[in-house]
C-alpha positions as CSV (number, residue, x, y, z in Angstrom):
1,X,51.0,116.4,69.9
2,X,47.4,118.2,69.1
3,X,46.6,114.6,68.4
4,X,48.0,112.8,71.7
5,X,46.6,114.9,74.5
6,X,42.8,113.7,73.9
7,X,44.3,109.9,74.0
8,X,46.1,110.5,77.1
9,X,43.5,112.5,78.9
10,X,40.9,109.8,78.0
11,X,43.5,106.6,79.3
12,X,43.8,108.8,82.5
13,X,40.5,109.2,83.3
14,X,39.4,105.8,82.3
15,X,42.2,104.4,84.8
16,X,41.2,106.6,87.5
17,X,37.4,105.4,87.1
18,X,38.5,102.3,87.1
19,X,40.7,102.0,90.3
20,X,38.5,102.7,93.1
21,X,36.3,99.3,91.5
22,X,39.2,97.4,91.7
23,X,41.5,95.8,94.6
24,X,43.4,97.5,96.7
25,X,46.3,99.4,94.5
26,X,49.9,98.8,95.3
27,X,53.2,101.3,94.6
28,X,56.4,100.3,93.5
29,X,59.8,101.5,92.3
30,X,62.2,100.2,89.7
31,X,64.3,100.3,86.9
32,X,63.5,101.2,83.0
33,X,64.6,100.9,79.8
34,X,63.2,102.9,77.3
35,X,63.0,102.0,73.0
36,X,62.5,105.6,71.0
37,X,62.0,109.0,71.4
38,X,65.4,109.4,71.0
39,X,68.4,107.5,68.9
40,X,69.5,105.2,71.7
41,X,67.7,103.3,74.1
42,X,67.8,105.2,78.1
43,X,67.9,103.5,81.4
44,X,65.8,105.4,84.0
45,X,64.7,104.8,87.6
46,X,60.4,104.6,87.8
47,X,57.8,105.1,90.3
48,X,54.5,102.9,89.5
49,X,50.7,102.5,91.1
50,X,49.4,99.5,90.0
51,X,45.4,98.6,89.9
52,X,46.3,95.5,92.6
53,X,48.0,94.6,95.3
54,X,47.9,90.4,94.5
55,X,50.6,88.6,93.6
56,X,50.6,86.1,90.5
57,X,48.2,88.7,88.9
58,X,48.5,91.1,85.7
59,X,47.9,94.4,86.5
60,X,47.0,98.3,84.9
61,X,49.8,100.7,86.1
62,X,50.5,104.1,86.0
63,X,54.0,105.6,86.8
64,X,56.8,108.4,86.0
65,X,60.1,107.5,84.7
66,X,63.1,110.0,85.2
67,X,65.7,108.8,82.2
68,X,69.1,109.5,83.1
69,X,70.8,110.2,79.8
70,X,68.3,113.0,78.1
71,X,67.6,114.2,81.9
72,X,63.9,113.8,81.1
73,X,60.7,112.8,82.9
74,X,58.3,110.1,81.3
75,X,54.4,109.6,82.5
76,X,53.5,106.6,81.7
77,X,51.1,104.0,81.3
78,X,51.2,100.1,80.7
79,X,50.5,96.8,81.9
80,X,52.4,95.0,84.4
81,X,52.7,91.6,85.9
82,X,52.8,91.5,90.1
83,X,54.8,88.6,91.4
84,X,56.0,88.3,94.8
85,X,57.2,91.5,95.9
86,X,58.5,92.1,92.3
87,X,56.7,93.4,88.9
88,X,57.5,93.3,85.1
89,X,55.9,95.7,83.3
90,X,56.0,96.9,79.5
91,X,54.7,100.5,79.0
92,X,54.1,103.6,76.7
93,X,55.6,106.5,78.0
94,X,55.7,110.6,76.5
95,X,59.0,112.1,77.1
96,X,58.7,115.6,78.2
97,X,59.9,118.7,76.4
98,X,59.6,117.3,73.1
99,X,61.0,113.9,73.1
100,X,57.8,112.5,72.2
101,X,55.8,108.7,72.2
102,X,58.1,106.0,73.4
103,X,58.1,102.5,74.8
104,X,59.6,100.7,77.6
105,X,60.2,97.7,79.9
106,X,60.6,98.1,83.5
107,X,61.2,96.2,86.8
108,X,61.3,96.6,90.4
109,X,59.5,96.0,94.0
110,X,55.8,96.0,95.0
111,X,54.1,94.9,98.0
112,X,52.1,92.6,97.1
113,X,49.6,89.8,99.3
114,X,49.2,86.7,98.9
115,X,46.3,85.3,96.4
116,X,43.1,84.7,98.8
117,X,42.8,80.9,99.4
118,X,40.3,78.6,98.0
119,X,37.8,77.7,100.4
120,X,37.4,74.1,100.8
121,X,34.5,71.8,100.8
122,X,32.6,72.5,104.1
């Protein structure tokens, strides 16, 4: 664990310098499911900020998972892909109180825009 915090502290900070530089962030909720840490893969409902708010764009995210079989809470980080009003995402997450490194795929609902449009020849 010694090993993980200075990994995690320095992803959090980079995504939080990085933000403000970027578009406008979006928030969305969905659905996970979660590969190791445990013996058996866990559903969980998940609350993401992504680093944009444009559909048809990939996107950083950060988020918290609540898993409901071990009862557990999972930050998260990941990459996500923003469609319209909907995002697929694949993450690494820590499970609290010792369930350790773990990885998932998630889902759900973003407000997103709509990609600016091209200008045209004037």
């Amino acid at each position: 664990m010694s090993s993980l915090k200075p990994a995690l502290t320095a992803a959090a900070l980079a995504l939080a310098t990085a933000l403000p530089a970027s578009a406008d962030p979006s928030f969305g909720i969905g659905l996970s499911l979660v590969f190791g840490g445990t013996s058996q893969p866990q559903f969980g409902v998940g609350l993401r900020a992504f680093s944009t708010d444009e559909e048809d764009k990939g996107a950083v995210s950060l988020g918290v998972d609540y898993l409901f079989a071990s009862q557990n809470w999972r930050p998260t980080i990941g990459a996500a892909y923003l469609s319209k009003n909907g995002y697929l995402g694949i993450d690494v997450g820590y499970g609290l109180y010792g369930a350790g490194v773990d990885f998932g795929v998630s889902g759900g609902f973003v407000d997103t825009k709509d990609p600016a449009p091209i200008p045209g020849p004037v």
